[in-house]
MOPAC internal coordinates of N, CA, C and O (Angstrom, degrees):
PM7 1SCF
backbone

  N    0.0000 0     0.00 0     0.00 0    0    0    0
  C    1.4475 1     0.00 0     0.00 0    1    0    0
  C    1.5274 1   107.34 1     0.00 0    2    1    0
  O    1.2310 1   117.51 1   -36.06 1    3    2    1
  N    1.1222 1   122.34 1   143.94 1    3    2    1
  C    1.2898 1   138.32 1   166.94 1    5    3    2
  C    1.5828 1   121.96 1  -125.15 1    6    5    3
  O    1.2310 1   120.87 1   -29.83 1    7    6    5
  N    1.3544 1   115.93 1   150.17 1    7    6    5
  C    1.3962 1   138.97 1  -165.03 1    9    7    6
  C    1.6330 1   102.62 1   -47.54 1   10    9    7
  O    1.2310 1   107.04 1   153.96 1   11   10    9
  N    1.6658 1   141.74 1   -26.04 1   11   10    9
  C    0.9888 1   148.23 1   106.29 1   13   11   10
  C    1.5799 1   131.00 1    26.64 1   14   13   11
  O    1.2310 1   142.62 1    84.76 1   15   14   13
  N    1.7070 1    73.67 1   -95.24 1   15   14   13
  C    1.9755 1    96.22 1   178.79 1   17   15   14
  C    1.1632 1   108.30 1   -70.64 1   18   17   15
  O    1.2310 1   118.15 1   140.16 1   19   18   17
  N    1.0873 1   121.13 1   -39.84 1   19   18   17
  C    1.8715 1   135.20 1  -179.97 1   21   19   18
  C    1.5934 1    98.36 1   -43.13 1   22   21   19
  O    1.2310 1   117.85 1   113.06 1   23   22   21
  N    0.9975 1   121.70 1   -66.94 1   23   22   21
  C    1.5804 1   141.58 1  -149.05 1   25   23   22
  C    2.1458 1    92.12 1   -77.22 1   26   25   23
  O    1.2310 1   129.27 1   131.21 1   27   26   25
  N    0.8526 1    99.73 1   -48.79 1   27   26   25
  C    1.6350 1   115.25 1   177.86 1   29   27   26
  C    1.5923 1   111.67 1   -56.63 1   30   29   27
  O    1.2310 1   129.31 1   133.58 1   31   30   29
  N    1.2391 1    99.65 1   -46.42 1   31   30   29
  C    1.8133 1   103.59 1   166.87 1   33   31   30
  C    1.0641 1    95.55 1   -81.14 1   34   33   31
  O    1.2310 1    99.58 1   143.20 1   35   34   33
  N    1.2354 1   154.45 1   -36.80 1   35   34   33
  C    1.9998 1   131.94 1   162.89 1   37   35   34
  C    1.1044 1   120.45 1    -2.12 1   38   37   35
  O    1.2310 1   143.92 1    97.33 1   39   38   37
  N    1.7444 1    71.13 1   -82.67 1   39   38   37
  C    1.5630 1   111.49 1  -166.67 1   41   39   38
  C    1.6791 1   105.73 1   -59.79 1   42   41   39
  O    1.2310 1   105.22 1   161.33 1   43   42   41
  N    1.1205 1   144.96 1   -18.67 1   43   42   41
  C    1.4672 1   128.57 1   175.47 1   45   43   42
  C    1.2430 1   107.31 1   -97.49 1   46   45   43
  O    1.2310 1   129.40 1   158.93 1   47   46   45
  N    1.4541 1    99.49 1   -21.07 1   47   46   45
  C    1.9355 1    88.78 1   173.75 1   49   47   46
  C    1.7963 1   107.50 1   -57.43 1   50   49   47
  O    1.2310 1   130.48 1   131.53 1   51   50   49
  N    1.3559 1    97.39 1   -48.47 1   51   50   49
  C    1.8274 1   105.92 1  -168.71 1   53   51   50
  C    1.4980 1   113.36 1   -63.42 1   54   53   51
  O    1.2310 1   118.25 1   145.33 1   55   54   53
  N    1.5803 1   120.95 1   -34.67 1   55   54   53
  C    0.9189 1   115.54 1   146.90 1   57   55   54
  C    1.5106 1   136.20 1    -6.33 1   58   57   55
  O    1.2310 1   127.77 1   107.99 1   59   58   57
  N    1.2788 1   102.65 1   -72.01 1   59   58   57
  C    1.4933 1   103.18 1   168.96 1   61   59   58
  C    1.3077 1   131.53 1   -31.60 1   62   61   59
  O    1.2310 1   116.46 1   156.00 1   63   62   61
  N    0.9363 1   124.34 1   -24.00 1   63   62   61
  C    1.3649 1   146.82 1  -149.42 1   65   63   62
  C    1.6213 1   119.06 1  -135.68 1   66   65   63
  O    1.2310 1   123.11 1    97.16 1   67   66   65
  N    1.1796 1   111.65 1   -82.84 1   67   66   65
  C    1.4233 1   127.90 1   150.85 1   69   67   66
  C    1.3681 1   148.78 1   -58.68 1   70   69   67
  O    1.2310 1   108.92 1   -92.54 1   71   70   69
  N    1.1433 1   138.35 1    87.46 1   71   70   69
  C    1.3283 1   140.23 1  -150.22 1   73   71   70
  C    1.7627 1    92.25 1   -77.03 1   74   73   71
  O    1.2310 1   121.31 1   130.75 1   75   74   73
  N    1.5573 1   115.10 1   -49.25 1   75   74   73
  C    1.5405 1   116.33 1  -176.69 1   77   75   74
  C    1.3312 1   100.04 1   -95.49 1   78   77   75
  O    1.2310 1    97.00 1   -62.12 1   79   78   77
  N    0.7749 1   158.40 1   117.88 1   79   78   77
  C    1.5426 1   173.81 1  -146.54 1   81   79   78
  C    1.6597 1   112.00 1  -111.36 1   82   81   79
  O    1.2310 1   122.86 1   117.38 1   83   82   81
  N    1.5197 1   112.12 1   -62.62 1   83   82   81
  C    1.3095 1   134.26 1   161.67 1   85   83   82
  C    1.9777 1   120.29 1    -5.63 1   86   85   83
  O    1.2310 1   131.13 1   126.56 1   87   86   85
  N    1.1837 1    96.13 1   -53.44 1   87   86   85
  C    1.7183 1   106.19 1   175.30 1   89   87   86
  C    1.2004 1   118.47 1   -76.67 1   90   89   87
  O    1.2310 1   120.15 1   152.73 1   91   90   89
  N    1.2909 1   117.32 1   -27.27 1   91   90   89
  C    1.5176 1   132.84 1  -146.44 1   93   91   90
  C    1.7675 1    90.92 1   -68.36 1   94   93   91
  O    1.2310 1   113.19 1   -31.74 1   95   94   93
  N    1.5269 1   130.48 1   148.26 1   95   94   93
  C    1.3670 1   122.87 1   153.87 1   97   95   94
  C    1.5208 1   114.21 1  -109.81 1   98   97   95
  O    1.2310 1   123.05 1    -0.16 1   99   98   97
  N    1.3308 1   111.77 1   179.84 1   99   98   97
  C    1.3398 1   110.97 1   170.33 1  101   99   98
  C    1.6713 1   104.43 1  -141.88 1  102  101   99
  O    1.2310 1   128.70 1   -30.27 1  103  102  101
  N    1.1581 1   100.84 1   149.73 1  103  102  101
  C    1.5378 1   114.90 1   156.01 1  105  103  102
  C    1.7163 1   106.47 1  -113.45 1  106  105  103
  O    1.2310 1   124.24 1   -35.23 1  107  106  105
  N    1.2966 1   109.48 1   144.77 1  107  106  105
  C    1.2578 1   136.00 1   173.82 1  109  107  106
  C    1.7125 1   127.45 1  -105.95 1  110  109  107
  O    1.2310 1   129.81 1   -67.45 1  111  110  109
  N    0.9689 1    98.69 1   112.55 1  111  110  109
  C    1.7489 1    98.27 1  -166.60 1  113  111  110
  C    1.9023 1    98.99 1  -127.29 1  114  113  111
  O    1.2310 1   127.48 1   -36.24 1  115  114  113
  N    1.4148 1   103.21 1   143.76 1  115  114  113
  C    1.2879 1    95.88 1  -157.19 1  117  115  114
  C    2.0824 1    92.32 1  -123.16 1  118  117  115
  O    1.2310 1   129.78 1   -10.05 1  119  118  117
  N    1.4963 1    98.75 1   169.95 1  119  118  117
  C    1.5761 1   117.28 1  -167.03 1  121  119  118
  C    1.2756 1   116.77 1  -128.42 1  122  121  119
  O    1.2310 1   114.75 1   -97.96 1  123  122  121
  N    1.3017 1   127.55 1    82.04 1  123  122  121
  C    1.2761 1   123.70 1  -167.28 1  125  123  122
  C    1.8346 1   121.51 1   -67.44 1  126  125  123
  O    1.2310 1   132.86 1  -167.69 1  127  126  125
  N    1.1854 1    92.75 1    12.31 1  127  126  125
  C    1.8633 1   107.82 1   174.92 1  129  127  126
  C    1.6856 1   106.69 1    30.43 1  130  129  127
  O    1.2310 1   117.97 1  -114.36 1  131  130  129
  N    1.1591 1   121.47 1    65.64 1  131  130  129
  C    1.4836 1   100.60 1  -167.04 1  133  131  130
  C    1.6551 1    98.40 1   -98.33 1  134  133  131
  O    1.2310 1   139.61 1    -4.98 1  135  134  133
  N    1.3125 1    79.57 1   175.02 1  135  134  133
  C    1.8505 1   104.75 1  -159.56 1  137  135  134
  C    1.7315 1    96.12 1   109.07 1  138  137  135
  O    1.2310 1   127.34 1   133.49 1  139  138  137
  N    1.2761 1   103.47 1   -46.51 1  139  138  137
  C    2.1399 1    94.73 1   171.11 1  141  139  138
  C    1.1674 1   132.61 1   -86.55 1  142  141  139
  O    1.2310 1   120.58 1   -41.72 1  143  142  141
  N    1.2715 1   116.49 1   138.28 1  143  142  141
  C    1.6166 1   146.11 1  -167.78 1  145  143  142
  C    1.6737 1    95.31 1   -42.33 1  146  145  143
  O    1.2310 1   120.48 1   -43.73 1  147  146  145
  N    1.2509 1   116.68 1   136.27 1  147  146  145
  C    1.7004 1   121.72 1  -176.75 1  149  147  146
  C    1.6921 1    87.58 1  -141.49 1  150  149  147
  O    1.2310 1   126.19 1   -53.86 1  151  150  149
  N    1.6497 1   105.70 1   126.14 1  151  150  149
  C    1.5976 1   111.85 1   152.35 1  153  151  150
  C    0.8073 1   142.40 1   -53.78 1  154  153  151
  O    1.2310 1   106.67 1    27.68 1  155  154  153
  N    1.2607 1   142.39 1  -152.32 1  155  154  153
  C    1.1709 1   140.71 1   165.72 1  157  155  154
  C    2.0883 1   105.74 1  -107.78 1  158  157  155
  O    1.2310 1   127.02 1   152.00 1  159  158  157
  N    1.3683 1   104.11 1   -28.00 1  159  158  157
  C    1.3324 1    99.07 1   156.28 1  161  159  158
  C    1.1376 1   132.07 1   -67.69 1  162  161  159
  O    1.2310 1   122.70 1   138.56 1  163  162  161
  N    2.0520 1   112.43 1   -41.44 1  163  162  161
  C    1.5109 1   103.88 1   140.86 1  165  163  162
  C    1.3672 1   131.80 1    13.15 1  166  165  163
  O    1.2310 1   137.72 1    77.72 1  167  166  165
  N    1.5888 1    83.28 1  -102.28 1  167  166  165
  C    1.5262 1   130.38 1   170.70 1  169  167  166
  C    1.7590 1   110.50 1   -26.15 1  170  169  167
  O    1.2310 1   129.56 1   111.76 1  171  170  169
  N    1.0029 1    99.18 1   -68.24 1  171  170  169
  C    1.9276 1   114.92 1   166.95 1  173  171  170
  C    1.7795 1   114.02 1   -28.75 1  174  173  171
  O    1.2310 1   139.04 1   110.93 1  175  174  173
  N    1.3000 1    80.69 1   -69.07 1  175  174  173
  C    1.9749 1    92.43 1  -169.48 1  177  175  174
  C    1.8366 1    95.63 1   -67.80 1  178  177  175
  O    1.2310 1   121.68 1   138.73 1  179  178  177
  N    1.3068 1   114.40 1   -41.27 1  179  178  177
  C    1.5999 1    98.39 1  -161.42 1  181  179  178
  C    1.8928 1    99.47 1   -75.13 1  182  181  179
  O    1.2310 1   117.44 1   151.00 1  183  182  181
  N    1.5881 1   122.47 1   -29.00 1  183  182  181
  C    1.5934 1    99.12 1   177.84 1  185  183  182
  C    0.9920 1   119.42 1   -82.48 1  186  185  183
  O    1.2310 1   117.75 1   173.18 1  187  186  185
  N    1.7606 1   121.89 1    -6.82 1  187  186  185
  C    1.3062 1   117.00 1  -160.43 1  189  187  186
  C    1.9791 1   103.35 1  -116.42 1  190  189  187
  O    1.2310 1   123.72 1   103.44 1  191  190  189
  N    1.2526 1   110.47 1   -76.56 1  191  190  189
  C    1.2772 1   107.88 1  -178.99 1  193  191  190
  C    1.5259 1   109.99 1   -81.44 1  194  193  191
  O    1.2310 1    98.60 1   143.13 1  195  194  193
  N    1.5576 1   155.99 1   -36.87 1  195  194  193
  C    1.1485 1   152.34 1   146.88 1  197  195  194
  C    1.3459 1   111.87 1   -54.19 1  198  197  195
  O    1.2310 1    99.31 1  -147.51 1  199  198  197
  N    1.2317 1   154.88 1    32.49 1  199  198  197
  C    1.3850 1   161.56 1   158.30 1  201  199  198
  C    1.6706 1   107.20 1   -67.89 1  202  201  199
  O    1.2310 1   136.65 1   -30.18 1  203  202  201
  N    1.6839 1    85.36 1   149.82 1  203  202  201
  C    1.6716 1   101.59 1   178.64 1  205  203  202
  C    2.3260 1   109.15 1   -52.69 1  206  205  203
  O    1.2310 1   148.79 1   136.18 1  207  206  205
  N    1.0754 1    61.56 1   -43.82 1  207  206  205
  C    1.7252 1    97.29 1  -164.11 1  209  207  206
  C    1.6664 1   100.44 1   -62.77 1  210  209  207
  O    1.2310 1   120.93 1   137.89 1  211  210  209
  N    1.2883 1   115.82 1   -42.11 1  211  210  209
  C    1.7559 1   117.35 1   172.90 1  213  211  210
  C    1.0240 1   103.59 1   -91.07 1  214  213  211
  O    1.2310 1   100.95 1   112.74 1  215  214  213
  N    1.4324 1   152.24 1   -67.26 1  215  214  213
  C    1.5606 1   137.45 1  -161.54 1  217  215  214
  C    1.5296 1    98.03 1   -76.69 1  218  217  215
  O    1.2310 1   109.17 1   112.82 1  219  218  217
  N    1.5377 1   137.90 1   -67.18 1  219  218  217
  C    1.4857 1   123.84 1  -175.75 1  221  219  218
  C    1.2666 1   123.64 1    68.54 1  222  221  219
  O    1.2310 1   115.89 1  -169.91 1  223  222  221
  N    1.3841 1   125.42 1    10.09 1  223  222  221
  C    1.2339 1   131.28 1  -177.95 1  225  223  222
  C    2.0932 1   113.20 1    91.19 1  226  225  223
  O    1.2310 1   126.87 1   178.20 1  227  226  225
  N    1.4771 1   104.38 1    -1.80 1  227  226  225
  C    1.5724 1   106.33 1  -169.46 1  229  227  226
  C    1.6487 1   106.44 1   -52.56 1  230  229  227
  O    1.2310 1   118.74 1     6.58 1  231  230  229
  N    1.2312 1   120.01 1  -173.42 1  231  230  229
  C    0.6195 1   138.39 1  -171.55 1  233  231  230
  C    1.6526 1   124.20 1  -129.86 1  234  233  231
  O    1.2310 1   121.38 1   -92.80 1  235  234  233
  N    1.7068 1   114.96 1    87.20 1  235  234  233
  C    1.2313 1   111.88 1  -167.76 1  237  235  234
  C    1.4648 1   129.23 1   -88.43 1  238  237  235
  O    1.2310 1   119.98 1   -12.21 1  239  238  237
  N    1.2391 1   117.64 1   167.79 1  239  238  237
  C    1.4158 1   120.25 1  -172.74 1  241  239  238
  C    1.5968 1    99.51 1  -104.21 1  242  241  239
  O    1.2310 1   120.54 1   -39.50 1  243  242  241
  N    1.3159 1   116.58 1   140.50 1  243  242  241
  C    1.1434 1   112.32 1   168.18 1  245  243  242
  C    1.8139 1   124.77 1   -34.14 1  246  245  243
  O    1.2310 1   111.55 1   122.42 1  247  246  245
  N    0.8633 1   133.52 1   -57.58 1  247  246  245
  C    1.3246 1   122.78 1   173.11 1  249  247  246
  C    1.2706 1   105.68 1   -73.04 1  250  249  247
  O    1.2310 1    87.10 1  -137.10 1  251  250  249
  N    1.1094 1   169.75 1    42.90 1  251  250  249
  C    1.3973 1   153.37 1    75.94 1  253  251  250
  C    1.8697 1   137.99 1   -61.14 1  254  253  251
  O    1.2310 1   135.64 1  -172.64 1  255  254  253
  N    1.7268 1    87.33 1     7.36 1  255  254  253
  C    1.2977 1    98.42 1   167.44 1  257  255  254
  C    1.6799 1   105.13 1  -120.02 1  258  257  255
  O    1.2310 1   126.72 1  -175.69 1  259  258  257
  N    0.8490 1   104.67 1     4.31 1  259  258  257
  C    1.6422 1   111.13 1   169.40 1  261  259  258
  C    1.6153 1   110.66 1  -103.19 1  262  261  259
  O    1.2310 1   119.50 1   153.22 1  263  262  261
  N    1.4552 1   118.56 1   -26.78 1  263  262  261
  C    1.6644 1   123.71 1  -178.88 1  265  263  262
  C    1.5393 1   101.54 1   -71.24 1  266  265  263
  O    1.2310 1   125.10 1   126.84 1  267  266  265
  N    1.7900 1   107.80 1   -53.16 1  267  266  265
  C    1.3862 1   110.69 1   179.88 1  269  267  266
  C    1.6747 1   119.86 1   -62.54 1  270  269  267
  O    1.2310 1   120.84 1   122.29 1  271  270  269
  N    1.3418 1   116.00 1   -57.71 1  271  270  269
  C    1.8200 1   105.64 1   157.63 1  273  271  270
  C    1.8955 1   122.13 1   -43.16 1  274  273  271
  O    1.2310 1   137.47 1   158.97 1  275  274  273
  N    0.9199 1    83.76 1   -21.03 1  275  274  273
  C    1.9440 1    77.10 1  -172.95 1  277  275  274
  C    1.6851 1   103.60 1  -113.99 1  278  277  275
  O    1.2310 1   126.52 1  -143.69 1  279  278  277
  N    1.6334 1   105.06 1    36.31 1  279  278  277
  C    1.1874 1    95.43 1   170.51 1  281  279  278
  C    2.0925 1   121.63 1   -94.15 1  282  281  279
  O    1.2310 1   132.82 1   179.09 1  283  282  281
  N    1.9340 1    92.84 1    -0.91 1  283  282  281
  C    1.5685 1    91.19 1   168.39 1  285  283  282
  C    1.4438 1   113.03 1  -117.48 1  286  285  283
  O    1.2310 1   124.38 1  -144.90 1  287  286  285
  N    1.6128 1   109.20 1    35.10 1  287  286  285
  C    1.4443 1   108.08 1  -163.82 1  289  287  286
  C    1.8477 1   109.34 1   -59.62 1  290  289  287
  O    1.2310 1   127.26 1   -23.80 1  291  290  289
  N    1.6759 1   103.63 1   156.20 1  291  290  289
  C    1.2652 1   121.30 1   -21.40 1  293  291  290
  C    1.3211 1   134.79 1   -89.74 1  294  293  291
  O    1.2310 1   117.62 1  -132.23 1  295  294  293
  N    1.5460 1   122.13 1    47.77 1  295  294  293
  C    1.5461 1   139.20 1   138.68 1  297  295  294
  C    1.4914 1   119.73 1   -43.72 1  298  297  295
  O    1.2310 1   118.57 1   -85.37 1  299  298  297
  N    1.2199 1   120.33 1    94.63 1  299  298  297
  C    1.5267 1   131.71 1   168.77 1  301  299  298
  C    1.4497 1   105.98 1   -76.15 1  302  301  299
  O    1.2310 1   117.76 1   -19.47 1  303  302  301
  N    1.3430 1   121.87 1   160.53 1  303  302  301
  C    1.6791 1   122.57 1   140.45 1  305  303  302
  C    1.8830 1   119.45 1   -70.83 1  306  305  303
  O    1.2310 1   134.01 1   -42.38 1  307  306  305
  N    1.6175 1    90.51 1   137.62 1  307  306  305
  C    1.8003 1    86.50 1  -168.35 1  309  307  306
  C    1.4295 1   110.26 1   -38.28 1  310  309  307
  O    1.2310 1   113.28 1   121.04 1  311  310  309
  N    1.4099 1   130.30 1   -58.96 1  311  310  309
  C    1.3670 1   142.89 1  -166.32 1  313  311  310
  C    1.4430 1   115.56 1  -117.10 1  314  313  311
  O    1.2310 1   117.15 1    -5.07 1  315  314  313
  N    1.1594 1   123.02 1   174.93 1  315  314  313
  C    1.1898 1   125.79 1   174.72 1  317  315  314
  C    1.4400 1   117.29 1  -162.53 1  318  317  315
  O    1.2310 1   113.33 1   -92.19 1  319  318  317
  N    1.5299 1   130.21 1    87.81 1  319  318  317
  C    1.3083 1   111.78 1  -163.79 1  321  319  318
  C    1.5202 1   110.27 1  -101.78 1  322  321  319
  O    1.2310 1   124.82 1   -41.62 1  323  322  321
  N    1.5668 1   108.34 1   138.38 1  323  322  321
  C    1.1411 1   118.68 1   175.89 1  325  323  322
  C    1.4926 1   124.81 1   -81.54 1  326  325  323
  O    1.2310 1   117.87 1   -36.85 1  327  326  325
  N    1.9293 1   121.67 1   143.15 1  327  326  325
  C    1.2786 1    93.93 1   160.43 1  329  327  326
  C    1.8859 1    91.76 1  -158.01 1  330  329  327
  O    1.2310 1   132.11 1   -40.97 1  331  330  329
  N    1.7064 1    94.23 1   139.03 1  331  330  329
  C    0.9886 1   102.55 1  -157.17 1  333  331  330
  C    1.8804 1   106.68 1   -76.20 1  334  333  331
  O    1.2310 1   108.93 1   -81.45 1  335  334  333
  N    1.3933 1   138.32 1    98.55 1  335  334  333
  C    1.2368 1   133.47 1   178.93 1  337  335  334
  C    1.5682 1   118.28 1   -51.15 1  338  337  335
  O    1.2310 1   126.29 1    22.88 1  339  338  337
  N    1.7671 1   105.50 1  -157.12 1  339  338  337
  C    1.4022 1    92.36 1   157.64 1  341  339  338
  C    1.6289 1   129.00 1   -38.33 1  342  341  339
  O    1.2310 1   123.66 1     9.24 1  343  342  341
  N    1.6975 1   110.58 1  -170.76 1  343  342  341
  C    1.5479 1   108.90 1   172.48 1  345  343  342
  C    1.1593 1   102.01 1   -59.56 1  346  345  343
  O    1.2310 1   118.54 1   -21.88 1  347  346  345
  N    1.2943 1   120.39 1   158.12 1  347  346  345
  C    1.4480 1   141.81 1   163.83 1  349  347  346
  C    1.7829 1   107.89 1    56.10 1  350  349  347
  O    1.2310 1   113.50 1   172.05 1  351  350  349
  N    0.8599 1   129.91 1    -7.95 1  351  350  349
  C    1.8338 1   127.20 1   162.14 1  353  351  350
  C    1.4047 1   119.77 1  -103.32 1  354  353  351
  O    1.2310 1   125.79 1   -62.59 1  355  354  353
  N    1.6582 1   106.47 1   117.41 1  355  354  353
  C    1.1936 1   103.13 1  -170.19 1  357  355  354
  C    1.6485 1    86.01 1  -126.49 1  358  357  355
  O    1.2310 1   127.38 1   -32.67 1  359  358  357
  N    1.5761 1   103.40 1   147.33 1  359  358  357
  C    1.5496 1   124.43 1  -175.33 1  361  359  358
  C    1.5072 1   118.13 1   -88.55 1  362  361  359
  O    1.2310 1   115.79 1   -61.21 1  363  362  361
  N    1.3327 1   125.60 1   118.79 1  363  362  361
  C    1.3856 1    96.51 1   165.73 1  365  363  362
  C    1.1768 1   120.03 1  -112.34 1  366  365  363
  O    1.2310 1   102.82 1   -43.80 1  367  366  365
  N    1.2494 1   149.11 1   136.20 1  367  366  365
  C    1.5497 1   152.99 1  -152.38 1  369  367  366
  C    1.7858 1    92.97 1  -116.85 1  370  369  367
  O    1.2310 1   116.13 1   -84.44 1  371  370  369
  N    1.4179 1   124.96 1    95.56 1  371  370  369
  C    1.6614 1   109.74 1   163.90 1  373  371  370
  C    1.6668 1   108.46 1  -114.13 1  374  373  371
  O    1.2310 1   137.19 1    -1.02 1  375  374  373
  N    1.6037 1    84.31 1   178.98 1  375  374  373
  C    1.0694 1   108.30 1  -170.52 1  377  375  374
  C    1.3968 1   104.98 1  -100.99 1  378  377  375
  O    1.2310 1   121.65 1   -63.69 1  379  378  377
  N    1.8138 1   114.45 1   116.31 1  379  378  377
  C    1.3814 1   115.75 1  -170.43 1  381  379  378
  C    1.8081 1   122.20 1   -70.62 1  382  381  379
  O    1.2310 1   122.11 1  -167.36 1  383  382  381
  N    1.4760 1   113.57 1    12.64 1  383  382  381
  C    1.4440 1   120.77 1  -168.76 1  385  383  382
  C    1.8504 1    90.38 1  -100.13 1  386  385  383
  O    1.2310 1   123.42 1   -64.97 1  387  386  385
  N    1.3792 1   111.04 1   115.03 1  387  386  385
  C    1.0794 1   109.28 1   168.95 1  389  387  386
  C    1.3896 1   131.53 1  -106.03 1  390  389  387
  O    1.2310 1   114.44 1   -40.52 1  391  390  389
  N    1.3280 1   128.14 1   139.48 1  391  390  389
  C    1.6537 1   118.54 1  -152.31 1  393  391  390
  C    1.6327 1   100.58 1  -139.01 1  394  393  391
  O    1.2310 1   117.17 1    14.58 1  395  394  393
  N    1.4685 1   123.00 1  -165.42 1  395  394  393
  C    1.0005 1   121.00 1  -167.43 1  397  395  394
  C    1.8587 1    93.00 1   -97.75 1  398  397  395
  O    1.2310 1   125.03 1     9.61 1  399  398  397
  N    1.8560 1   107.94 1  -170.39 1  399  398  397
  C    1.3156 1    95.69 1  -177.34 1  401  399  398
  C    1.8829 1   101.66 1   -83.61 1  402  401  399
  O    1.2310 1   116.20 1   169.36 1  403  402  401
  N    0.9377 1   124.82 1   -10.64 1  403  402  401
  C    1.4255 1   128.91 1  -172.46 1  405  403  402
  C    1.6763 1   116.93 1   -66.28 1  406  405  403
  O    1.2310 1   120.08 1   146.28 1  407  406  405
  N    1.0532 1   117.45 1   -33.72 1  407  406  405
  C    1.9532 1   132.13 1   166.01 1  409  407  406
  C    1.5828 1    97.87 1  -101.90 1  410  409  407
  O    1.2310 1   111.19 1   150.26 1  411  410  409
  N    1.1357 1   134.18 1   -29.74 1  411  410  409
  C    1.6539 1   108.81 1   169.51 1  413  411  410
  C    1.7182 1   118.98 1   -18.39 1  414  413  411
  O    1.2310 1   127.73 1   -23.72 1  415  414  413
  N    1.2959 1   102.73 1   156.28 1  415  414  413
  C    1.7827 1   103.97 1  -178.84 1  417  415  414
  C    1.4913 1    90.65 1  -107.78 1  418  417  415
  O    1.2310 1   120.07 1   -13.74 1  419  418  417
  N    1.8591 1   117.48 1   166.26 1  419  418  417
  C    1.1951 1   133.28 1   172.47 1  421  419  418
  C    1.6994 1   115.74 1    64.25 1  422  421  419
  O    1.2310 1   127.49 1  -157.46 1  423  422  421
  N    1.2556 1   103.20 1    22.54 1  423  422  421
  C    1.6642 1    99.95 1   157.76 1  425  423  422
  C    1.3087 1   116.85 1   -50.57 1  426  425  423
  O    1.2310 1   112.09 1   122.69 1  427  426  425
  N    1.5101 1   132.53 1   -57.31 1  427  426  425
  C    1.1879 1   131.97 1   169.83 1  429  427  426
  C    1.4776 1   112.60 1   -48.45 1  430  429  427
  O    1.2310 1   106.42 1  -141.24 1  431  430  429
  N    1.2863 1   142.85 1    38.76 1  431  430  429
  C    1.7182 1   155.86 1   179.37 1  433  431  430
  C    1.5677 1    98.37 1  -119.98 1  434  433  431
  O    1.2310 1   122.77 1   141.19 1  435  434  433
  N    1.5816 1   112.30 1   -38.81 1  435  434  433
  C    1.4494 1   108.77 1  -158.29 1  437  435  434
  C    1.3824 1   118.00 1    77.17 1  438  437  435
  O    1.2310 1   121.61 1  -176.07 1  439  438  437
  N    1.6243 1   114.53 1     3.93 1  439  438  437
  C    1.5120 1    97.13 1   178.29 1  441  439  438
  C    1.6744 1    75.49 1  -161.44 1  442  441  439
  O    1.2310 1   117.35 1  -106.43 1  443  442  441
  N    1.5398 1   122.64 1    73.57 1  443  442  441
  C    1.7270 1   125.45 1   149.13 1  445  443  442
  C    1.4365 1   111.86 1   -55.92 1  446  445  443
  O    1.2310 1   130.19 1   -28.80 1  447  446  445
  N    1.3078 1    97.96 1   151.20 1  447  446  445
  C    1.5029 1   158.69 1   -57.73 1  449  447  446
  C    1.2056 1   117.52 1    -6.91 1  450  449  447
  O    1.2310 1   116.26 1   152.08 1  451  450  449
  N    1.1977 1   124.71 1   -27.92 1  451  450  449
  C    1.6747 1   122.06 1  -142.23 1  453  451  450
  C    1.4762 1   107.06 1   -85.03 1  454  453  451
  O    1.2310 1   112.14 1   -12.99 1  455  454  453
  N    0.9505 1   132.44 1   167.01 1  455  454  453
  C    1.8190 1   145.83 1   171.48 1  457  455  454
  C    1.6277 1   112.76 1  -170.89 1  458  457  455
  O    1.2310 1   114.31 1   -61.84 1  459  458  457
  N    1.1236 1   128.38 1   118.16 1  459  458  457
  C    1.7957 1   150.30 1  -153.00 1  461  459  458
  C    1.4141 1    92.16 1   -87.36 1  462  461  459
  O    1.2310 1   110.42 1   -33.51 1  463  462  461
  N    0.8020 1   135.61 1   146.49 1  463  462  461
  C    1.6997 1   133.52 1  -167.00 1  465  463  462
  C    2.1659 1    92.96 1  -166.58 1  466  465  463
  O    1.2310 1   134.94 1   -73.06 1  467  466  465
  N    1.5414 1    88.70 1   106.94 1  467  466  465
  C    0.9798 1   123.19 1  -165.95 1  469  467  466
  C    1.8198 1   105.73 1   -48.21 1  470  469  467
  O    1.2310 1   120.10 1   180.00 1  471  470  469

C-alpha cells in the first residue's frame, strides 16, 4: 500500500456518509491493544507522531491525516476503526502495531484498514 491507496480507502469509507468529504475533520485517538507484541517501529510512530502531545484532541484535515498514517509507508496500522461523530467530525480509533499491506485487517471492506463501527 502506498500513501495513494491509503488515502483512496479514506475516501470510500467517508463516502458513506459524506458526499463532500473536503470539510469533514477528524480526530485520531489511538489503542494500545496490550497483551500484543509492538516493534520498535511501533514504538517510533506511538512517541513521536501518535503522541499525547501531537494529536491532543486537534482537529485534522484530511491530508494531514493521511501524511501522519503514511509516515512508515508501506507500514499501515493493523486496523483502523471508524466512527462517524457529530456533522462533519469523524473519529479514528487505530491500532498502533504497524504491518505491511499483506496482514492488514478488513481486506474483505475493499478499502483496508478501515471498518465503520456503528
Amino acid at each position: 500500500m502506498n500513501k495513494y491507496k491509503f488515502r483512496n480507502n479514506l475516501v470510500q469509507v467517508l463516502h458513506a456518509k459524506y458526499e463532500n468529504f473536503q470539510d469533514v475533520r477528524f480526530i485520531i485517538t489511538t489503542d494500545m491493544e496490550e497483551g500484543k507484541a509492538h516493534n520498535s517501529k511501533d514504538d517510533y510512530m506511538r512517541l513521536s507522531i501518535f503522541s499525547e502531545g501531537n494529536l491532543g484532541g486537534r482537529l485534522l484535515t484530511i491530508e494531514q491525516v493521511v501524511n501522519m498514517f503514511s509516515s512508515l509507508a508501506p507500514l499501515y496500522p493493523l486496523w483502523i476503526k471508524v466512527y462517524f461523530k457529530e456533522e462533519g467530525i469523524v473519529e479514528l480509533n487505530t491500532s498502533l502495531r504497524f504491518r505491511k499491506p499483506s496482514v492488514i485487517k478488513y481486506k474483505e471492506t475493499g478499502h483496508p484498514p478501515f471498518t465503520v463501527v456503528e
